[in-house]
VEXBA-859328 format. One record per residue (C-alpha): z, y, x; residue in one letter. Coordinates in steps of 0.5 Angstrom, whole numbers, padded with zeros to 4 digits, always signed. Each point is the difference from the previous one (the first is absolute). Example, Ala and Ser with C-alpha at 12.3 -4.5 7.8 and 13.67 -1.06 7.14 Angstrom:
REM residues 2
+0016-0009+0025A -0002+0007+0002S 
***
This chain:
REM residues 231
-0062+0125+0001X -0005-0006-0004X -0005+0002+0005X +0004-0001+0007X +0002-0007-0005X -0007-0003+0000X -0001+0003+0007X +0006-0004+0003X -0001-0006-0004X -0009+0000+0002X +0002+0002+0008X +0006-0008-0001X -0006-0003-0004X -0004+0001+0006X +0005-0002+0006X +0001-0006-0004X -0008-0002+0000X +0000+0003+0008X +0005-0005+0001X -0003-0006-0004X -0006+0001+0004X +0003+0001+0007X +0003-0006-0002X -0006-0004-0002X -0004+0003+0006X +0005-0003+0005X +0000-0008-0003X -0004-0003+0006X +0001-0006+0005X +0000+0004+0006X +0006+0001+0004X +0003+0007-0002X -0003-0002-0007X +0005-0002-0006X -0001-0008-0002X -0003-0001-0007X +0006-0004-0004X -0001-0007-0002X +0003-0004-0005X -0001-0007-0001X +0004-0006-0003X +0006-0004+0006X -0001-0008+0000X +0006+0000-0006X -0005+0005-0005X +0004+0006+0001X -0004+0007+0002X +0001+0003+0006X -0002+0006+0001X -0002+0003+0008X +0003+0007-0003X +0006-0003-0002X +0002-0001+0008X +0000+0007+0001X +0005+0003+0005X -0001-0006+0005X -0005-0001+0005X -0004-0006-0002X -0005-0004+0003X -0005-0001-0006X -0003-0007+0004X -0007-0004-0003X +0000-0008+0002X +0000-0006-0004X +0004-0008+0001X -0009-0002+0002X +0000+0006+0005X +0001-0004+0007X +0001+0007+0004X +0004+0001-0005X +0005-0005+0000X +0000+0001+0008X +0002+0007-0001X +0006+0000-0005X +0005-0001+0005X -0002+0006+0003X +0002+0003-0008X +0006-0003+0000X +0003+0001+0006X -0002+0008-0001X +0004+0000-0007X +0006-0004+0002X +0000+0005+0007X -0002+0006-0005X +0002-0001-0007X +0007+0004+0001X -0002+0006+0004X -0001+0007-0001X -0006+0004+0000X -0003+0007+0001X -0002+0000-0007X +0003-0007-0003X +0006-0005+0000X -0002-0007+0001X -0006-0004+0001X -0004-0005-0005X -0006-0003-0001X -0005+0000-0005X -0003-0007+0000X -0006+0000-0003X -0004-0007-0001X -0007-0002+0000X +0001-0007-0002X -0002-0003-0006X +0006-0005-0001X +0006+0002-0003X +0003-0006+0003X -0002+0000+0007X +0001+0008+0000X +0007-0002-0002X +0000-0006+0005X -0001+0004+0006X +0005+0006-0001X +0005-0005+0000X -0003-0004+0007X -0001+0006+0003X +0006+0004-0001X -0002+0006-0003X +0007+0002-0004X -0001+0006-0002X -0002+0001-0008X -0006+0003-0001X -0006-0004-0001X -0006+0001-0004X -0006-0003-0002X -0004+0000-0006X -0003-0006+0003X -0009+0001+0000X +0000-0001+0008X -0005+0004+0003X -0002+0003-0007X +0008+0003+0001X +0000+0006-0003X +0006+0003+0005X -0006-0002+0005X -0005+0005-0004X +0004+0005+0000X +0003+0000+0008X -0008-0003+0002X +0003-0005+0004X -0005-0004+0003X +0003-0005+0004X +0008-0003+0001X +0005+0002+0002X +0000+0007-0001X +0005+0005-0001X +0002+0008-0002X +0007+0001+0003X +0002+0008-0005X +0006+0003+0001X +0006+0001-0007X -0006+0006-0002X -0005-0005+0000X -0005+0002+0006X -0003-0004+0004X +0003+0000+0007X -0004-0006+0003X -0006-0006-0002X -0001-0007+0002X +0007+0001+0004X -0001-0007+0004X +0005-0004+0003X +0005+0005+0005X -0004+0006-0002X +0004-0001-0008X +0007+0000+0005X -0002+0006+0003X -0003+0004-0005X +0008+0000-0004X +0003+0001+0007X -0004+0007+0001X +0002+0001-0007X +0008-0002-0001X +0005+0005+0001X +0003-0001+0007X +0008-0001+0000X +0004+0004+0004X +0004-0001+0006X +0006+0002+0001X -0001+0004+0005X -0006+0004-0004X +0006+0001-0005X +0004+0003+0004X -0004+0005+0003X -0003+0003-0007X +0007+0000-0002X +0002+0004+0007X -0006+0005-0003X +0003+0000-0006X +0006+0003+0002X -0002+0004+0005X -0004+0003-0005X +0006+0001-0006X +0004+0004+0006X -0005+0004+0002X -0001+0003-0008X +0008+0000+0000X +0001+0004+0007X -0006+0006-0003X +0004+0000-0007X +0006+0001+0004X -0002+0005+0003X -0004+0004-0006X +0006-0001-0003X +0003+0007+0000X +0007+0000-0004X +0003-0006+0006X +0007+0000-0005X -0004-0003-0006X -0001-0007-0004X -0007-0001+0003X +0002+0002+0007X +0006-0006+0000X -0004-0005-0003X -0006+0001+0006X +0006+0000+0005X +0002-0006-0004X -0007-0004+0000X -0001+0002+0007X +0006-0004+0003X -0002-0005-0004X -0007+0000+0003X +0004+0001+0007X +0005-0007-0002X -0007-0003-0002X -0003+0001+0007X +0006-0002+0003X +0000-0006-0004X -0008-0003+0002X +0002+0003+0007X -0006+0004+0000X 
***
């Protein structure tokens, strides 16, 4: 008993290293790749961690209030998070930004979130310019830049530019349904239900028990349901 003990605790102790591992290996900044985490300090000084995001597809973007192309590129941003902020995703609800500057200037970091209109409320930035250490880690070497990764973390596209941001979450957002989708779902479905009743009635040897009228009963319903859709 004590030897099949030791040997059920070394064969978890081992599985929780391979995990660890795996994980480890899958960290990257390639599509497919899970994004590194970042954690550094909103313009009011409160930490706000990457990590903490997840369970939304979230588009991690690298500018600063200095960056001309960037400022050009922020209505795009906004126009995608205020089109995408309430969807549902395949793997993720909602759409945010992570805003990481690159500026030196706390208030003219500040200053441009409120002229450019980025509402959402993750921005961070220690502040050390091209020295920024959220740069070192993503090797950003020009801005703006961008990682969109969905609610598990992974990476779904990089530099995702004017329209190609819009239909990247497009691709990715669950469509919803017509009406007439729903209803020919639903057609499958009770068709489905009554051809399951019909082989239990007739497997059904005793035709005067409780099971048998309670399928007769299910079916008439079923019949009344059809009737009802018009199917």
């Amino acid at each position: 008993m004590k030897k099949t003990w030791k040997v059920f605790v070394l064969f978890s102790l081992m599985t929780l290293v391979f995990i660890q591992v795996v994980e480890a290996q899958n960290i990257g900044l390639n599509i497919g790749d899970k994004a590194p985490n970042l954690k550094f300090k909103s313009p009011e000084g409160k930490e706000i961690s990457l990590s903490d995001l997840k369970g939304k597809v979230v588009l991690i973007d690298f500018w600063a209030s200095w960056c001309s192309p960037c400022r050009r590129e922020n209505p795009n941003v906004v126009r995608a998070y205020e089109k995408f902020k309430d969807k549902k995703f395949k793997k993720g609800e909602g759409f945010t930004v992570y805003s990481v500057s690159l500026d030196r200037s706390a208030e003219a970091w500040k200053t441009a979130i409120d002229e450019d209109g980025l509402v959402w409320p993750y921005h961070v930035s220690d502040l050390k310019h091209w020295k920024s250490e959220a740069a070192r880690i993503y090797k950003v070497r020009g801005i703006p830049t961008n990682f969109l990764i969905d609610g598990e973390g992974i990476i779904l596209g990089v530099s995702l530019r004017g329209r190609r941001l819009e239909n990247m979450l497009n691709s990715i957002v669950v469509k919803e349904r017509t009406k007439e989708e729903l209803e020919v779902d639903l057609k499958l479905t009770i068709l489905e239900l009554q051809k399951k009743i019909d082989q239990a009635l007739e497997s059904e040897k005793d035709k005067k028990s409780t099971h048998y009228k309670a399928l007769k009963n299910q079916k008439k319903q079923i019949q009344k349901s059809i009737k009802t859709l018009k199917y």
